[in-house]
Steps between C-alpha positions, in 0.01 A plus 500: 500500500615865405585735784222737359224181455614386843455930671211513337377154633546623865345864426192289426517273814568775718188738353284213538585453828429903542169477351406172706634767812270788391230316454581361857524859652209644280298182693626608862435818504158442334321221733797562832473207728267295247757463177629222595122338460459721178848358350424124627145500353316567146848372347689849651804398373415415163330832437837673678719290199247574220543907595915443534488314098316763371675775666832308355353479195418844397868557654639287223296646238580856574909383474549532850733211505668659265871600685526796295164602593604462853756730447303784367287671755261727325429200265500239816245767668276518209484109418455456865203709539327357162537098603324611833250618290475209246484278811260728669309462195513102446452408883156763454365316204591147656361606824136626309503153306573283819389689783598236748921547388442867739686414849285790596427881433765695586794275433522501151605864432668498842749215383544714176583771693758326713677338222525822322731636814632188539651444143642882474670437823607125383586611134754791648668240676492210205671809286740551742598101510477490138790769467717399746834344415540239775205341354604466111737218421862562354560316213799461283544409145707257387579592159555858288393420122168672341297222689652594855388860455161453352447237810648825746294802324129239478591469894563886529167615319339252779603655826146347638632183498760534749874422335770714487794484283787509663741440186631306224789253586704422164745296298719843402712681751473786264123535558543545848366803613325619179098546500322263290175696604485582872672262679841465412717168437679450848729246476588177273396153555789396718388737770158392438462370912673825604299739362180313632591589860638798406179618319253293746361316200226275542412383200717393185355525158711294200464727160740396302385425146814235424580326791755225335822529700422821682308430793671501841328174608759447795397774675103487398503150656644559836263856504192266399603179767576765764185661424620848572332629188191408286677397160210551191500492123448875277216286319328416845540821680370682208201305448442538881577888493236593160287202433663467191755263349794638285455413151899570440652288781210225505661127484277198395567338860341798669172427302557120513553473863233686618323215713131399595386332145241260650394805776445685194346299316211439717449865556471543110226226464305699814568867354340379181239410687475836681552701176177317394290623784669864458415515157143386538421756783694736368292483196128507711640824715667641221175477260308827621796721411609302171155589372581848603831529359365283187234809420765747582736395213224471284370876511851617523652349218412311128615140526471138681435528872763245571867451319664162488912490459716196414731439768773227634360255778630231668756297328496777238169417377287754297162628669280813447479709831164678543473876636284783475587707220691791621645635173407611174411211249809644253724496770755333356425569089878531497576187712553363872659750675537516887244738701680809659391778777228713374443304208304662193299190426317413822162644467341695813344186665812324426667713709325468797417146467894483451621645755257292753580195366146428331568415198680198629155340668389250175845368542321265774345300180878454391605340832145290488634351165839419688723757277556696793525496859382796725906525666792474225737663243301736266413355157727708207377514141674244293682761241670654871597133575734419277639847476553494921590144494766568294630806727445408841650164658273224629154678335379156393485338892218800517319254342515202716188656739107622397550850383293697759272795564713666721872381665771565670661728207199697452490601878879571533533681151354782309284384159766426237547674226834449331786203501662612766172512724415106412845447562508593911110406494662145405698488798182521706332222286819238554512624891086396502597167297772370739308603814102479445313423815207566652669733703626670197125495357380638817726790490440543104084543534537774763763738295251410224231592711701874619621579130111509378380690789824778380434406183903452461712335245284576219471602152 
């Protein structure tokens, strides 16, 4: 687990436990000498968690455990204040369907209240953890090539996640001392247990990109037996650090040796299963507004209501995706091009249905007909295919999963538009690939869920 997954995981342990506390102290100073009977009774506790998960929820979906957020105050105030109110709301409208969820009047806003006070006070002293430089690890790269420094300036742009580069050890006495971005090179590989208790290291990370002959393995086995040092791979740390793999350093082994086939396997056989039951209520809650949207396009703009697209499924077969038709129907007179900001050719609904992810709801008869699945790489137009398959290393293993409706690429990275952009959103789709879970899932649906309510990421 990364150092920012595994901060984050206790932010959300320790605010659950602070809502579970409000709703606690909202309860005592409510009913005095009789909340014990109120919490013990009528299922007290279960309505206390039910207020601390939505609370946590509208704190996720207004980026609040975002460590950059954090950092900001004006921005931290302002989320702060609208989850409490998008919680406020929710528990009101739950509370009017199921009247007997209330604990009692009174304790609902009072709770609010508290854990409004509470989290300022907590989220001065989480920013004050978060920056302070006992609590970030050292780490030192082994290694000083292009790899080395693209491994030291991905770990620089994520201060959130708790490393600090402490330098570059390498092969060249001549290099020692010169920047290779911010941290310098401070010493050569014969020095390499030196300058770990000189620079209180504590973790090691291997970059070099030819190893054959160069690496100090004396010294790296008596630091790993000894176990004064965590020892880790570029490829692994990396992956760890941006939920990505490295196209440029990736080995066959790393893909190979990934583990949990038969675990996986099963949970394939039940996700079909459950992309089944998404699609088909999906579909019956989804029908009002696809009628809607259906009569929209049609008074806005001449042409079919829905478009159909050839694009690469599962072992690279050829299926037509379904969508609402967001564009002009001579779109592409000229040819497939790729869709960029502000583009010329979406009509007015198309825009809006766009940007809120609409036009992607008949996609649920795709993953009904078993060409997609509702969590997976994004299906590409055949005529990109071979063009990025020919650029970008391991494109093809995209195509060992269901395409899907959203993913872990199309949470992480801005819609692409260019080589380049399928080229890092690739990195994404072969991080998904190697480590899909339900875990993963999990975590996939609820950025999926925040980016339509901020209507991010689109085009």
């Amino acid at each position: 687990m990364s150092g920012s997954r595994f901060r984050k995981g206790c932010l959300l342990v320790i605010e659950g436990l602070l809502g579970l506390l409000c709703g606690v102290l909202a309860v005592r100073i409510r009913f005095a000498d009789e909340a014990l009977e109120q919490l013990t009774t009528g299922q007290g506790w279960l309505k206390l968690l039910l207020f601390a998960l939505i609370v946590q929820g509208a704190f996720y979906l207004f980026d609040l455990y975002d460590f950059q957020m954090i950092r900001r105050w004006s921005a931290l105030t302002l989320r702060l204040a609208q989850a409490v109110g998008l919680a406020a709301i929710t528990l009101a409208l739950i509370f009017y369907a199921l009247p007997w969820m209330m604990t009692g009047r009174g304790v609902f806003l009072l709770s609010l209240l508290l854990m409004t006070l509470l989290m300022v006070s907590w989220r001065l002293v989480a920013r004050w953890l978060l920056g302070h430089p006992r609590l970030v690890e050292r780490v030192l790269i082994l290694g000083t090539d292009e790899n080395a420094v693209e491994l030291a300036r991905e770990t620089l742009e994520r201060r959130e996640a708790g490393y600090q580069i402490v330098g570059f050890v390498g092969d060249d006495a001549k290099l020692v001392g010169r920047s290779l971005l911010n941290p310098c090179v401070v010493g050569v590989f014969d020095e390499l247990e030196t300058l770990i208790q000189r620079h209180q290291a504590e973790r090691l990370v291997v970059a070099l990109s030819d190893r054959r002959g160069r690496l100090p393995l004396e010294a790296l086995l008596r630091l790993r037996l000894s176990n004064e040092i965590e020892i880790e791979e570029a490829a692994s740390f990396y992956e760890r650090l941006t939920g990505k793999l490295s196209t440029e350093t990736l080995r066959p082994a790393w893909l190979i040796f990934s583990g949990g086939t038969r675990g996986l396997r099963i949970y394939q056989r039940a996700r079909r299963a459950l992309d089944v039951a998404c699609a088909l209520g999906g579909l019956l809650l989804a029908s009002p507004l696809m009628l809607l949207v259906a009569l929209a396009i049609r008074l806005d703009s001449r042409g079919p209501v829905f478009y159909t697209q050839e694009r690469v499924g599962l072992h690279n077969r050829i299926f037509r995706i379904i969508k609402f038709r967001s564009m002009r129907t001579d779109a592409e007179a000229a040819g497939p091009v790729w869709a960029g900001q502000a583009d010329a050719r979406v009509t007015r609904v198309g825009r809006i249905i766009r940007k809120l992810r609409i036009d992607e709801l008949p996609q649920f008869i795709n993953i009904l007909r078993g060409e997609m699945s509702l969590i997976g790489p994004r299906p590409e137009r055949p005529v990109f295919v071979e063009q990025l398959a020919r650029e970008i290393p391991w494109y093809a293993q995209r195509h060992l999963v269901r395409p899907g409706l959203t993913g872990w690429a199309q949470v992480c990275f801005p819609y692409g538009a260019s080589v380049e952009d399928a080229k890092e959103k690739h990195k994404y789709d072969l991080y998904y690939i190697r480590n899909q879970s339900p875990l993963l899932d999990g975590l996939i649906v609820l950025e999926t869920a925040r980016l339509v309510l901020f209507g991010r990421n689109a085009r």
